[in-house]
C-alpha positions in Angstrom: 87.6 134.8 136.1 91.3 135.8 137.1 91.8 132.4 138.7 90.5 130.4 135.3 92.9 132.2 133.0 96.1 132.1 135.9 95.2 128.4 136.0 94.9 127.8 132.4 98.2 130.2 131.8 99.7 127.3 134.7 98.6 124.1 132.7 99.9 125.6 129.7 103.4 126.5 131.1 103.7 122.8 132.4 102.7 121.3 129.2 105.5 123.3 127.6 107.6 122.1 130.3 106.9 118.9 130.2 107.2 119.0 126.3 110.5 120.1 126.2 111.7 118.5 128.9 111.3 114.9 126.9 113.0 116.6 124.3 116.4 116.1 126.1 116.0 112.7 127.1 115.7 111.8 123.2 119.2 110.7 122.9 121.4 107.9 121.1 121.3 106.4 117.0 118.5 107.6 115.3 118.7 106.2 111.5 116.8 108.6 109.1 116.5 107.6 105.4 117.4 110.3 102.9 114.1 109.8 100.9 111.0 108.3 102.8 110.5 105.4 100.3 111.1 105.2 96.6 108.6 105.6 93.9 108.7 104.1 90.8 105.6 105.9 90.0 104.1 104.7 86.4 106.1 102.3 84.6 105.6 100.3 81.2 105.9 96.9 80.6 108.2 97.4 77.3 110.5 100.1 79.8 111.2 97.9 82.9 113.8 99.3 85.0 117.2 97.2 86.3 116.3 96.0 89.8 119.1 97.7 91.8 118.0 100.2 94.8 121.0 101.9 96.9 118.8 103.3 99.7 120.9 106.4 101.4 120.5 106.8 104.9 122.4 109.0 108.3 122.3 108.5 112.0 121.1 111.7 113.0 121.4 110.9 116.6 124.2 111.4 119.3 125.5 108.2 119.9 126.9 105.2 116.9 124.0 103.4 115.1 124.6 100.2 114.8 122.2 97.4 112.7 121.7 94.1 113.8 119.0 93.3 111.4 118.0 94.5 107.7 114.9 92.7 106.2 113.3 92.8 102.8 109.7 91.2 101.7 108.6 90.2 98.8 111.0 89.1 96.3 113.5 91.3 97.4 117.3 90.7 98.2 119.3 92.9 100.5 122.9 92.3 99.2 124.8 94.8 101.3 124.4 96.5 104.6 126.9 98.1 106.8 128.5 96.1 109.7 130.1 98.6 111.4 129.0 101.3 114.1 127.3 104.2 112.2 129.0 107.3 113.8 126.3 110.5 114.4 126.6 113.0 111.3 127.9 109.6 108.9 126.2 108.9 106.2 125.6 105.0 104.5 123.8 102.5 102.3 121.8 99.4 102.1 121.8 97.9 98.4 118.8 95.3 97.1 118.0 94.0 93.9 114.6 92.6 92.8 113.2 90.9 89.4 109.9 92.8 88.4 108.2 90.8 86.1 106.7 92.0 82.6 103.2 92.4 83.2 100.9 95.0 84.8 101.6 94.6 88.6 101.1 97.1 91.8 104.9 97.6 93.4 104.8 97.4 96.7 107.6 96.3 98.9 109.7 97.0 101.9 112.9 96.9 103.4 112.4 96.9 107.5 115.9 98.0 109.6 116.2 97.1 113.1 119.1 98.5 114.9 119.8 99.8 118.5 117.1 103.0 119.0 115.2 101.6 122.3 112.7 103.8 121.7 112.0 103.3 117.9 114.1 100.3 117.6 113.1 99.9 113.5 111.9 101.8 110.6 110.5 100.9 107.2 111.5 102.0 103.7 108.9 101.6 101.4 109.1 101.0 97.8 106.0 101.5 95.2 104.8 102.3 91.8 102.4 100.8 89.2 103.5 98.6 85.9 101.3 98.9 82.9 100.8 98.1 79.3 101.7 100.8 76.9 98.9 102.3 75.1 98.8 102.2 71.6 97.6 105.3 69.7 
């Protein structure tokens, strides 16, 4: 009985070992949006909004972040995205427009940014919401 719990004590110190231990070895850019997405949430046909997005994001990581690819789908433009390294603690921002158009409609796009993480070497910003007729009453 004392052997099954000083064994199960063991395993548990090496898994807490072995957790932190990976922990270090995380290190270089790591780009982390301010928001996860953006969500329109409900809008109205007669109330469409301008199609401008300035999506905010840091490098939260210890080395310069640097982008070598920004992508959007769907109908939608990147028009700016920064060049230059991203030094760790800095703050920037990639601009889009889009054209919704004035009818009901889903929204549901994405903007995908590669840049140099080897281990998560892209992440996705995801834009929604819903476009609907106005109800009379």
């Amino acid at each position: 009985m004392i052997r099954n719990v000083l064994s199960f004590m063991g395993l548990m110190l090496l898994f807490v070992f072995v957790a932190s231990a990976g922990d270090d070895d995380k290190k270089g850019p790591r780009l982390s949006f301010e928001t996860n997405g953006h969500n329109f949430g409900t809008i109205y046909v007669d109330d469409m909004p301008d199609g401008k997005l300035d999506i905010k994001f840091s490098n939260t990581g210890d080395e310069p972040l640097v982008l070598s690819s920004v992508r959007a789908c769907c109908g939608t433009r990147v028009t700016h995205w920064p060049r230059d390294p991203i030094l760790p603690g800095e703050e920037d921002t990639i601009t889009i427009e889009f054209r919704l158009a004035a009818r009901p409609q889903r929204i549901s796009r994405s903007v995908t940014v590669t840049y140099n993480n080897e281990e998560r070497p892209t992440e996705r910003y995801r834009i929604t919401g819903q476009v609907v007729e106005r109800e009379e009453g």
